[in-house]
N, C-alpha and C positions, 0 to 999 in steps of 0.2 A: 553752433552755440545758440544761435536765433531758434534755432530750430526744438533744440533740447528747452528752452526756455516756455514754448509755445505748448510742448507735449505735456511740460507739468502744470500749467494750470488748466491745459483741456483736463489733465486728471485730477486737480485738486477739481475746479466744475462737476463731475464727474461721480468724483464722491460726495460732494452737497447734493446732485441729486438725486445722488442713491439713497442718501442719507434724508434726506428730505422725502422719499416715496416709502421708504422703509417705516417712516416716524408716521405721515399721515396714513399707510396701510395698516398698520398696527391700531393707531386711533379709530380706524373704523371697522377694524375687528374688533375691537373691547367695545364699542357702541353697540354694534351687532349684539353682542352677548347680555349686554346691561340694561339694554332701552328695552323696554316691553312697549311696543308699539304696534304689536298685531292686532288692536283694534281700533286703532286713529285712524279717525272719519279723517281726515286730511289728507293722511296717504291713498286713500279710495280713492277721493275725492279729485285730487289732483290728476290719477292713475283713468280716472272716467275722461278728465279734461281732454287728455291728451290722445285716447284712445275714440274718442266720441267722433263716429263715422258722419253721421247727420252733420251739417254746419250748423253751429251754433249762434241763434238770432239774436235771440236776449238772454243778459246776462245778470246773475244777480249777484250781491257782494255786500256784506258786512258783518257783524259777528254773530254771537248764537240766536239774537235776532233773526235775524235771515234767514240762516240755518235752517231752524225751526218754523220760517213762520211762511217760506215761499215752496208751494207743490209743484214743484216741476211737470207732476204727469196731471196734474188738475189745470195747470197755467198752459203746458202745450196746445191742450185742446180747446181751453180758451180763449187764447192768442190766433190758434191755425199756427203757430210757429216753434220751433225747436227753442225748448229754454234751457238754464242750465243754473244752479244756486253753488258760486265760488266763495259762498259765506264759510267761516269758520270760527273758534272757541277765541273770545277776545280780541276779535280781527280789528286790528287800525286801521285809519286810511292810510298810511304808510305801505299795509299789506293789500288793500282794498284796490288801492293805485297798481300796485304789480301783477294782480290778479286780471286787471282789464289789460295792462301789456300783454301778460303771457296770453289770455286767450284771446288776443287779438292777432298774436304772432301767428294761429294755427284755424283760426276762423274769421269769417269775414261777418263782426258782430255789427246789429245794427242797433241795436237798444241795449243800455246798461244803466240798471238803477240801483243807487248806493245806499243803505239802510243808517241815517244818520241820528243814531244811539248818541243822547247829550252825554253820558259819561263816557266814552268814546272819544267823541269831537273835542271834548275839555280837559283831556288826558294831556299831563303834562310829560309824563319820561315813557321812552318805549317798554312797551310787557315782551319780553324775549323769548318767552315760551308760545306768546301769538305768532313770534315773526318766525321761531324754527320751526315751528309746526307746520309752515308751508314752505319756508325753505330748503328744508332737508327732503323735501320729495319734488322738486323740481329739476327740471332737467339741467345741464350744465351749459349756458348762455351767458350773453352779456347784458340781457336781462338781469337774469339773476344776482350776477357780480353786481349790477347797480342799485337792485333792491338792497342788499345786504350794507354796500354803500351808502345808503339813502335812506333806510330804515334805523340805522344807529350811527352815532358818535365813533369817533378816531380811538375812543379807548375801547370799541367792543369787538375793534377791529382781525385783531389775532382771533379773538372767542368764536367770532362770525363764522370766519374761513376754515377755521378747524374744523373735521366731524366731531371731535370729540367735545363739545362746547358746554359752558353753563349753562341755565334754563333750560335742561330737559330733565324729565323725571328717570334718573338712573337706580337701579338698585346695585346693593352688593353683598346681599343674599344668595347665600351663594347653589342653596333649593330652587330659588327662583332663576338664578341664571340660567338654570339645567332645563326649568318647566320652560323659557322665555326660547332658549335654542331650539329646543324640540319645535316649540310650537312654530316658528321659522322654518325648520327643516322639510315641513309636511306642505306638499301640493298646494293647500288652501289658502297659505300667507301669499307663493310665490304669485298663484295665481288668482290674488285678489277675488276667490270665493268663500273663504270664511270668513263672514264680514260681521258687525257690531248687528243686532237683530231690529234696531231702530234706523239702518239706513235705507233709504227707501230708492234710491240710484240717482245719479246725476244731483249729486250732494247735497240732497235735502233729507234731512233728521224727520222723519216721522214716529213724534213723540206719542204714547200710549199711555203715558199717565194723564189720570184726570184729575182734577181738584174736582171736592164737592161744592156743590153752590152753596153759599154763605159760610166758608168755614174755612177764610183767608184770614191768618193775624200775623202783629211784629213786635219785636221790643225797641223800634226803630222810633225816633220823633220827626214829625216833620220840621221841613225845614226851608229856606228858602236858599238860593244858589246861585254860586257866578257862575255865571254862565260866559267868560267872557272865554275865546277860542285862542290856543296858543297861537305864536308865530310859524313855528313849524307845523302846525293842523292847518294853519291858514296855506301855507306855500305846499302842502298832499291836495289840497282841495282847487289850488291852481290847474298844479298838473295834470290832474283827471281831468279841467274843465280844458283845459289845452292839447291835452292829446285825442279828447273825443271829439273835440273841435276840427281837428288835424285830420284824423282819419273817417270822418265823415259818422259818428256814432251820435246817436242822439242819449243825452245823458240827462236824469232827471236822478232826484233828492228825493229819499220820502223817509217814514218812519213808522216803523210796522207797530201795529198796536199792542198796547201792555193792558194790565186790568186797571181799571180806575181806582182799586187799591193801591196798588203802586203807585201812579199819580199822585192819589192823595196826599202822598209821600214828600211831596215836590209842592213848595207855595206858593212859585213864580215861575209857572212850567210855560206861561205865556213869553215871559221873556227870552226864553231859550230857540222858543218860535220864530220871535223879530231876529234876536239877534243869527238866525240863518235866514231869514233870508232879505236881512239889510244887507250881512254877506255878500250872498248870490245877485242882490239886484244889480249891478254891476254889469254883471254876465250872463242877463238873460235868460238863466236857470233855472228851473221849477223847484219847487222843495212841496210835496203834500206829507201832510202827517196826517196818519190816520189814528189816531190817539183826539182827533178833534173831532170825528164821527159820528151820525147819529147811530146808536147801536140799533135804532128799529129799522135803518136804512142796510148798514154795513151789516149787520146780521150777526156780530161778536158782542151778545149782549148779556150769556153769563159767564159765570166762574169756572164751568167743567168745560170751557173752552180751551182751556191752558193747562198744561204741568205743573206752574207754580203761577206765583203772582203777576210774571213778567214774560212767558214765553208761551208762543201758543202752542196745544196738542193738534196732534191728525185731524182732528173732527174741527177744530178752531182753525186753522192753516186751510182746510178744505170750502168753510166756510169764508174767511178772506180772501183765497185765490178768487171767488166766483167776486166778489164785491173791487177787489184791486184791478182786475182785469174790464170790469162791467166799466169802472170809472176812467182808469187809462185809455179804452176807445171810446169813448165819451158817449157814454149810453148811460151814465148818470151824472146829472149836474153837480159843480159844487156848492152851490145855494139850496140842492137836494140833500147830499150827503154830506156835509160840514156844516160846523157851527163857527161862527168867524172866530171864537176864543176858546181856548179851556175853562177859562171862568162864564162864559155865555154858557159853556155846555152843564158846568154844574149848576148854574142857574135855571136853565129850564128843563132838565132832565129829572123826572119822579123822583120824589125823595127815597131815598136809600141806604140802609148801613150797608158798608161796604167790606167791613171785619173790625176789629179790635186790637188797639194797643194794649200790650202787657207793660204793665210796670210790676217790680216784684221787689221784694223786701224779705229776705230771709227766708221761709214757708210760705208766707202771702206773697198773693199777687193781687194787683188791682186791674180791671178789664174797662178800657176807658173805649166807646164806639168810634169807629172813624164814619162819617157819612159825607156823601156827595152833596150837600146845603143843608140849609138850617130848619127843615121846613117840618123835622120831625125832632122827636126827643124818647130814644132808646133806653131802655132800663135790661141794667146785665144782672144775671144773678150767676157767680161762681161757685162752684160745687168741687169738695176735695175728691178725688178715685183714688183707688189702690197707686195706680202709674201715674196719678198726673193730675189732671183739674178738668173742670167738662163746663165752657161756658155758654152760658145762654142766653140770645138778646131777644129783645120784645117790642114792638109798637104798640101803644093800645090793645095790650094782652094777647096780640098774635105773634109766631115764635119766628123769626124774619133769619136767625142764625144761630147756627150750632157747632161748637168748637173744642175738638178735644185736642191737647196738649200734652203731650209727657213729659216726666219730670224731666229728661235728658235732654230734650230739646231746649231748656231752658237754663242750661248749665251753660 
């Protein structure tokens, strides 16, 4: 009787987890077919991590910052040592933290420095589409299980653990499910050679668009900003300073630079400075922003340096590896290449229009100059086009910026 008792819930058991491998296999066949994911930089990325024969010395981590802004093959040869950028699209410290465990699980890292983006650090709910974009290609660990733990709340709990989860970009097109299979099916996906044309290996985005010099605008206002850091950004920014501490990593803070249009953006970007690194003083942590730079020192001193207003291109990343690297073995002072403030920098730096606020009103728009000080006085003239408006700024009757807009861009 004991015995009969015993056999039927081995098989009620049994059939939960049949029914249980049935229900999650099933989930990651219909993910297979849904997700067009043959060209996420994160699955390379990761797929490099884990395959990467060399040991990997220094590591880099934060989101398209990063990404885009640290050269791996410009940085090896600058260092003499094996680097590797585990940045990614919208990466938290939440993902930033798990990224230095995993590659620390498989290389004996000695430097890791984390790219600390203010809208990032002052992110108040997790972005779920940053945390499965590196979850779903990591290996299966207890790692992982505590990222996924650790990176969201009790209610995103079920979502987590499923393949088939929210935040990822699924179609149900059902042309596309057919193009998304195929392109799975061919050599190229499985073996990680048909890749995005902007990855340049070992995870750094080698961006090829350029902006033209002076022909950055927004319909954004400035503004000033709390900068104050949650409690959970506070307790991701522990744990990195405790586990690099633990396993013997030397871990520095910095913040890759954006254009001083973007800045401009920002009207208390000094504040955001202190408050990391009143943070860190604590913990005896370095934090450099290079967003305080002199640009005739650091050498990112125009617009066709970057993609857009905030991420640097190839030719801009190329130029900053030589300047980040020159400064981290200390063969540039920081009384050479920093200004102690953002507002010290826009104070003593040439005066400058830096682009234009759009404000619009029906068919008008008004083109108002943004400059780095007060030390000039720009006059815009706007002109209607077939597509759009074409404006033009001037100093003292020389032509300083030129900016064409289409009308769709401003819809």
């Amino acid at each position: 009787m004991i015995r009969s008792e015993t056999m039927k819930k081995i098989k009620v058991f049994l059939k939960i987890v049949l029914f249980f491998a049935v229900f999650v296999g099933g989930q990651a066949g219909i993910k297979y077919a849904i997700l067009d994911d043959t060209m996420t930089i994160s699955r390379v990325m990761l797929h490099d991590l884990y395959t990467e024969k060399e040991n990997i010395d220094i590591l880099f981590c934060g989101a398209s910052h990063c990404q885009l802004g640290f050269d791996t093959a410009v940085l090896d040869e600058a260092f003499g040592q094996n680097t590797f950028n585990a940045g990614s699209s919208s990466q938290g410290l939440e993902t930033s933290l798990a990224m230095i465990r995993e590659a620390a699980a498989y290389h004996d890292l000695k430097q890791v420095y984390v790219d600390l983006d203010y809208a990032i650090v002052t992110r108040e709910l997790p972005n779920l589409e940053s945390i499965y974009i590196i979850s779903d290609y990591m290996k299966p660990s207890v790692r992982k299980a505590e990222y996924l733990l650790n990176a969201t709340t009790s209610e995103y709990y079920v979502n987590s653990f499923m393949p088939l989860h929210k935040g990822r970009g699924y179609t149900g097109n059902p042309a596309e499910i057919v193009r998304i299979i195929g392109k799975k099916m061919k050599s190229g996906y499985r073996n990680y050679t048909d890749l995005d044309s902007s990855y340049a290996g070992k995870g750094y985005i080698a961006s090829r668009i350029v902006i033209p010099d002076g022909s950055l605008w927004t319909t954004e206002t400035p503004e000033a900003k709390d900068f104050m850091i949650p409690d959970n950004q506070q307790q991701y920014l522990r744990e990195m300073i405790s586990f690099c501490k633990e396993n013997n990593i030397q871990l520095t803070f910095v913040s890759v630079p954006v254009t001083d249009f973007n800045m401009a953006l920002v009207e208390n970007y000094d504040d955001y400075v202190q408050t990391i690194k009143d943070f860190l003083a604590e913990y005896d942590i370095a934090y450099v922003d290079f967003n305080l730079a002199r640009p005739q020192v650091s050498g990112i001193d125009r617009d066709s340096y970057f993609n857009d207003d905030n991420h640097l291109n190839q030719d801009g990343a190329r130029v900053f590896a030589q300047c980040f690297a020159g400064y981290m073995k200390g063969n540039i002072g920081d009384s050479e290449l920093f200004y102690v403030s953002y507002e010290k920098k826009k104070q003593m730096e040439e005066p400058k229009v830096l682009g234009v606020r759009i404000e619009k009103v029906g068919e008008d728009i008004t083109a108002i100059p943004m400059v780095n000080n007060h030390g000039i006085v720009p006059e815009c003239e706007v002109k209607r086009t077939e597509e759009g408006y074409l404006i033009t700024v001037q100093v003292d009757g020389k032509i300083t910026n030129q900016i064409e807009i289409k009308d769709e861009e401003l819809r």
